[in-house]
N, C-alpha and C positions, 0 to 999 in steps of 0.2 A: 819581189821574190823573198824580201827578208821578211815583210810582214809575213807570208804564209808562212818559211821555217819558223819564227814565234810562235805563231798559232798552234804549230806539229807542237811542237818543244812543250808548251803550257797541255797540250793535250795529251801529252805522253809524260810528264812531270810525276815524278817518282813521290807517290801517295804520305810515303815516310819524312819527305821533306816536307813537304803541304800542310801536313797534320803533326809537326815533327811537337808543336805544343800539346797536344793529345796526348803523344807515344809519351813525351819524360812525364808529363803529370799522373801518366794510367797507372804507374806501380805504388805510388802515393792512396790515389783514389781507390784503389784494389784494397792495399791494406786497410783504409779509414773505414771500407764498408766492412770489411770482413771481421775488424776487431774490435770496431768502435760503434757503429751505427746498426747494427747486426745485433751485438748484444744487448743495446738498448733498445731496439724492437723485442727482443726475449724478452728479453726481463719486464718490461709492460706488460707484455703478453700472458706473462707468468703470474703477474702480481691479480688477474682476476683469475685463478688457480688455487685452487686445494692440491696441495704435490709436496708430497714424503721423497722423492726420490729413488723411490722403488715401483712404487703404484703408476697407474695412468692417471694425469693427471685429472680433477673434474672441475668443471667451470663452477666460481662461486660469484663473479661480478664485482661489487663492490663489495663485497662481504668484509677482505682481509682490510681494507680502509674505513670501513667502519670499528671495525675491530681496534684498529690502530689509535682513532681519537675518542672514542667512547668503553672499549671494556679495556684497554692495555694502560692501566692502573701506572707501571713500573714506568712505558715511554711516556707518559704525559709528565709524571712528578719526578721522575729523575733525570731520566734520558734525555728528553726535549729540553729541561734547565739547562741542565748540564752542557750540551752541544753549544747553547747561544751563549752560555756565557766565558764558553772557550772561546770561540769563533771572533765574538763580541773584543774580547783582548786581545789574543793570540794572531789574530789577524789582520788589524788596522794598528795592533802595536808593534808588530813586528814589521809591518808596512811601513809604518811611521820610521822606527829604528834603522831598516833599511836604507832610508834617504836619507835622517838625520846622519848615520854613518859614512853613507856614501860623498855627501855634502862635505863633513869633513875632514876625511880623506886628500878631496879635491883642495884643500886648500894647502897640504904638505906638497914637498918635492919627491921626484918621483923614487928615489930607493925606497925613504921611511912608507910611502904611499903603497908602493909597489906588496914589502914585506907586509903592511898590517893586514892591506886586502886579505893576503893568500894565509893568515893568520886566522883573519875571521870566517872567510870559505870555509876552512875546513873544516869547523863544525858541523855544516849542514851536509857533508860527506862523509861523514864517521858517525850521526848520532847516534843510529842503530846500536851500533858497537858501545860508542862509549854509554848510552842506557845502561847496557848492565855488567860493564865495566869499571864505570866512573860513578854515574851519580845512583843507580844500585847502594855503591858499596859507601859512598856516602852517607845518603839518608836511611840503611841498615837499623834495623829495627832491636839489635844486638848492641850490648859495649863495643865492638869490636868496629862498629859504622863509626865514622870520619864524626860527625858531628855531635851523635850521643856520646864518643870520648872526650870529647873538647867539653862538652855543655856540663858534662859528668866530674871532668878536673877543676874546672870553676868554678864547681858546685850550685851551680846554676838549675840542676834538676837530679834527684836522689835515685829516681829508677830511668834505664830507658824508654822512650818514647819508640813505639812502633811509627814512625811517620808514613810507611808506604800502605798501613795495614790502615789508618786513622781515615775516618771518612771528613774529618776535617782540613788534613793536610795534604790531601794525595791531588786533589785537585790544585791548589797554589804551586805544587809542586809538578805538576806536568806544564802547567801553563809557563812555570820557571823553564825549563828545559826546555820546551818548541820557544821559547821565546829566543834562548842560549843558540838555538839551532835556525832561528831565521833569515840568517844572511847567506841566501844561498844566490840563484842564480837572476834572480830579480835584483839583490844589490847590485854585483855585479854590473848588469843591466845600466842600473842608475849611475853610475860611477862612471861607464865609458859613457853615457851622455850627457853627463854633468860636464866632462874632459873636455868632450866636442863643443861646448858650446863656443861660439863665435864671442872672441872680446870684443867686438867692436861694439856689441850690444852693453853691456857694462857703461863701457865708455858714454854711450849715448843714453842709458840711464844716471848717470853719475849727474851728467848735463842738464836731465830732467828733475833733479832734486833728489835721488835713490843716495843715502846717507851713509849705509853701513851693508855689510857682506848681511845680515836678516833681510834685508829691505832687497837687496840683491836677490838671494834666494826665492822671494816669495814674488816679486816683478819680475824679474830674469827668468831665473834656472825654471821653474818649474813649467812653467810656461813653454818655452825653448826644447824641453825635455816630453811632451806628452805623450809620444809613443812609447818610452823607456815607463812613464808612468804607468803608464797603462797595461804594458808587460808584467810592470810589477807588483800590480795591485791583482793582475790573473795569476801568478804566482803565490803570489799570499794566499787568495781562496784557496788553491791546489794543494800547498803545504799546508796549510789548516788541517786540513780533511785529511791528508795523507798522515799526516802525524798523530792519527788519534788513536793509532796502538798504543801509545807512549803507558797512558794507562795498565794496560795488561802487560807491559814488560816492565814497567816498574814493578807495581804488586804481584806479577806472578799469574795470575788469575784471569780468568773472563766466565761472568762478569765480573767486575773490580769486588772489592771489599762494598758492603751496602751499596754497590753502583755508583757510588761516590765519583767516579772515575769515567763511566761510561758513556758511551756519545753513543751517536745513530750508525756510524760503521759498528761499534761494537756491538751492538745491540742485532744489526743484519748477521755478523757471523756467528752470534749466540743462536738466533734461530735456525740460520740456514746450516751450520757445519757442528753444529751439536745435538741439534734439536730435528735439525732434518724440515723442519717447515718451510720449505721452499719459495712457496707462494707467499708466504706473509714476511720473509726476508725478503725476495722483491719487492715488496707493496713497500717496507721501509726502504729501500734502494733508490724508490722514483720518488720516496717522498725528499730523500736526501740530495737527489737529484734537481727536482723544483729549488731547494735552498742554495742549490750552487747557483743553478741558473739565473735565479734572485742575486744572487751577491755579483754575480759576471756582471749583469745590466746596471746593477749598480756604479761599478768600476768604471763600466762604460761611459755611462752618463756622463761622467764625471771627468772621466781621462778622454774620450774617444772623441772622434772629430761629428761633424752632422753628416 
């Protein structure tokens, strides 16, 4: 008799428990389609597109990609330098920084530990702001900027320098700043699983010949740590890319002074939100898109498990 009431009971079994993994993951999987996977089917879509934004769009194929690496003069010689050798620094240095920081953090007790962290976070939650509050009014092209008055009293230089107008220094000088701004939530990251690691591993490397806290780090910690790695290093790509307005809020401009400045998002919103070429700012979109996805598999490779 009990077996049949089971039998009822599994057969009358309220669908919401049964599926109750479905139902919490379905408002996750709604928004990913809707704002994430949605748009990047547009946006391909778009990128074989002639579209002003006003007209119907009309198919051109490859056109806008061909365009992009044989007539677009500006993204080859400026654009495309420019990105990699932002990316190239900005994003395995600030990666670096990140762990170097995090690393020695973990070796203070916890107030001074506690205060530096939330000292260095903040940057990566006020950049915006201080851009053109702080290192604006800085590197100011005027007597009146921070550094041309110092450089000016020294006598170290008779006129000022426009540094954010110079298509020599505008780039050192962003890559200064996202570098100022990289310890966001990827350090973080690394810090509490630097914290977690297990002493007894130490201990049992000390016994194996591990000499010094280097020797530690590079046999222990990081090893111990590869999912915080790997967070961190998908972070870094993300803040790379996200921080390449820094350009156009420092000088003011889009595009930068000579493009000096400019990367592949800037270059997508000069066509698509000025220029209205729709189609050929997506075509830059997926190609910026490829370069991410390039740099994830890389991180992977490296941090991610088989």
């Amino acid at each position: 008799m009990s077996a049949v009431n089971t039998l009822n009971k599994r057969r009358f079994e309220n669908p919401f428990i049964k599926y109750s993994h479905i139902v919490l993951i379905a408002p996750f999987l709604v928004l990913f389609l809707v704002f994430i996977i949605l748009p990047i089917i547009f946006a391909i879509g778009l990128s074989f597109t002639d579209f002003n934004a006003v007209e119907t769009p009309s198919i051109v194929f490859f056109d806008n990609y061909i365009r992009i690496f044989s007539q677009d003069s500006i993204f080859m010689q400026k654009i495309l330098p420019n990105t990699v050798l932002y990316a190239v620094i900005v994003g395995p240095g600030g990666y670096i920084l990140a762990f170097a920081m995090a690393w020695l953090l973990s070796l203070l007790s916890k107030v001074p530990r506690t205060i530096l962290a939330v000292t260095l976070y903040i940057p990566s939650m006020t950049a915006g702001v201080t851009v053109s509050t702080v290192w604006a009014v800085l590197f100011s092209g005027d007597r009146t900027g921070y550094l041309n008055s110092i450089l000016l009293r020294l006598g170290l230089i008779q006129t000022p320098i426009t540094w954010l107008q110079n298509a020599d220094t505008l780039m050192p000088i962003m890559i200064l700043v996202a570098l100022w701004s990289s310890l966001g939530i990827g350090f973080l990251s690394m810090l509490s699983g630097i914290l977690n690691v297990n002493p007894e591993l130490y201990e049992a490397a000390r016994l194996d010949g591990v000499k010094n806290r280097v020797q530690e780090a590079i046999y222990v910690t990081v090893p111990s740590i590869r999912p915080q790695m790997l967070f961190g290093a998908g972070m870094a790509i993300v803040n790379t890319f996200n921080s390449a307005g820094l350009g156009v809020q420092l000088s003011g401009s889009n595009p930068t002074p000579n493009y000096a400045g400019s990367l592949i998002v800037n270059h997508v919103d000069d066509f698509g939100f000025i220029r209205y070429e729709m189609g050929y700012a997506a075509a830059l979109s997926v190609v910026l898109l490829v370069i991410i996805y390039g740099a994830s598999q890389l991180a992977y490779k490296m941090f991610g498990d088989d």
